[in-house]
Residue frames relative to the residue before (quaternion, step in Angstrom):
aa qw qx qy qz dx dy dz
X 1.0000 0.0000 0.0000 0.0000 0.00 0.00 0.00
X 0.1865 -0.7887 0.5512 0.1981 3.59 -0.69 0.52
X 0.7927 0.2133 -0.4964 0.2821 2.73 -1.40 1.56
X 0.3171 0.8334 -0.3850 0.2381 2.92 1.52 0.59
X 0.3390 0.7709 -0.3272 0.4286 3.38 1.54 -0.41
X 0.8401 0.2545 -0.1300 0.4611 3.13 0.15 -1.81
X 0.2045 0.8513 -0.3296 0.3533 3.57 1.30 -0.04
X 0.8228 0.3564 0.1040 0.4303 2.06 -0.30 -2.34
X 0.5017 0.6465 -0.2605 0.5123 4.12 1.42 -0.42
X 0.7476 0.4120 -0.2409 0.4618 3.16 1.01 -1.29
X 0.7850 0.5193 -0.2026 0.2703 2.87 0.94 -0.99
X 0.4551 0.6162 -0.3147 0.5604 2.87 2.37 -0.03
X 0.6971 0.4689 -0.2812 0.4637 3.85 0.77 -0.89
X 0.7139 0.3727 -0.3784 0.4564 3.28 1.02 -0.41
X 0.5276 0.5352 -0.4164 0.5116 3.95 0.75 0.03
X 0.5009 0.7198 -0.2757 0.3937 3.40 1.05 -0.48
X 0.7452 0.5625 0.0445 0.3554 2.66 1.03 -2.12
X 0.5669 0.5276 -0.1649 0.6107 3.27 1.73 -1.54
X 0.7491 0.4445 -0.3755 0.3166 3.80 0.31 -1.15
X 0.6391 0.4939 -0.2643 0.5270 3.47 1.45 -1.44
X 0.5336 0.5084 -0.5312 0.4179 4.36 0.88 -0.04
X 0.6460 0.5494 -0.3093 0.4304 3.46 1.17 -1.86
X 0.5329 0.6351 -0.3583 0.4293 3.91 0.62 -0.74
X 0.7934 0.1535 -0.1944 0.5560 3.63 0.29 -1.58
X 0.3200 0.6437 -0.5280 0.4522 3.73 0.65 0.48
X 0.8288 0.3375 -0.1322 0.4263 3.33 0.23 -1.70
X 0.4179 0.7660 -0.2185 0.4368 3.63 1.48 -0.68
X 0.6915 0.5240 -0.0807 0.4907 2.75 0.72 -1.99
X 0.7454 0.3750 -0.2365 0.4979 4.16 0.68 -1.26
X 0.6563 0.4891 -0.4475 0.3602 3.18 0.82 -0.84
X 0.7122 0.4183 -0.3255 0.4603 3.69 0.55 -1.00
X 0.6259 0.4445 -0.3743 0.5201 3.84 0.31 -0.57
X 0.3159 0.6285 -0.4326 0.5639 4.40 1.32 0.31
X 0.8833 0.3776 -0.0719 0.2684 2.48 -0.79 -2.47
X 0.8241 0.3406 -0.2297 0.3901 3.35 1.20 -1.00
X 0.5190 0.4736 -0.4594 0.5435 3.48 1.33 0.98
X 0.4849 0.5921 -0.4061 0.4993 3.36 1.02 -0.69
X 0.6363 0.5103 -0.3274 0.4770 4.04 0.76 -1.73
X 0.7169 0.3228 -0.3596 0.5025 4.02 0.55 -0.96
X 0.7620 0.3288 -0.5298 0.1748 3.53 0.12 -0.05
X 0.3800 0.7585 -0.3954 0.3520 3.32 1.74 -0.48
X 0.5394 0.5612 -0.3040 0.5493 3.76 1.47 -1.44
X 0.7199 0.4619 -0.2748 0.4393 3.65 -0.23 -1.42
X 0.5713 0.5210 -0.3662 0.5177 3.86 0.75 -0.78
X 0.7989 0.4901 -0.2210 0.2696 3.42 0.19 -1.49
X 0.6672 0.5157 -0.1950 0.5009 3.01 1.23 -1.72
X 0.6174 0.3606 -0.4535 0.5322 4.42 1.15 -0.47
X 0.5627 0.6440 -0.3722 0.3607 3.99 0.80 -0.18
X 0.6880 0.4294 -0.1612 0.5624 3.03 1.81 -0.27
X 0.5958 0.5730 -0.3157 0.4658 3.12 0.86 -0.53
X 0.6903 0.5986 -0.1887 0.3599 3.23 1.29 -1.42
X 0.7446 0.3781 -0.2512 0.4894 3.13 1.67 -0.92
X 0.4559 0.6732 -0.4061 0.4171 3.47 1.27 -0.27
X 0.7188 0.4739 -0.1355 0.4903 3.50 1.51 -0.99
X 0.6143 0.3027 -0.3399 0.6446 3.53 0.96 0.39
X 0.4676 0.5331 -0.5192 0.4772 4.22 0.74 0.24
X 0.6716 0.3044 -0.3482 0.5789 3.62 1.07 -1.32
């Protein structure tokens, strides 16, 4: 068939396209996670202190 070549190109660049969208998609959740996950880990730590600062007095 002719032009299947270039087809077959497109159909490579455009799978390309989808994998590198799905990537900064996933990018995108993982950090916007990690950085709530990072504040609650803080917020945990910072009553872990308090708590013990309050049984010293």
């Amino acid at each position: 068939m002719p032009g299947s070549g270039r087809a077959e190109v497109y159909f490579i660049v455009a799978m390309m396209i989808l994998i590198l969208i799905v990537c900064a998609v996933a990018v995108y959740f993982f950090f916007k996670t990690f950085k709530t996950e990072m504040k609650e880990k803080e917020e945990r730590r910072l009553e872990k202190a308090a708590k013990a600062s309050e049984e010293t007095n």
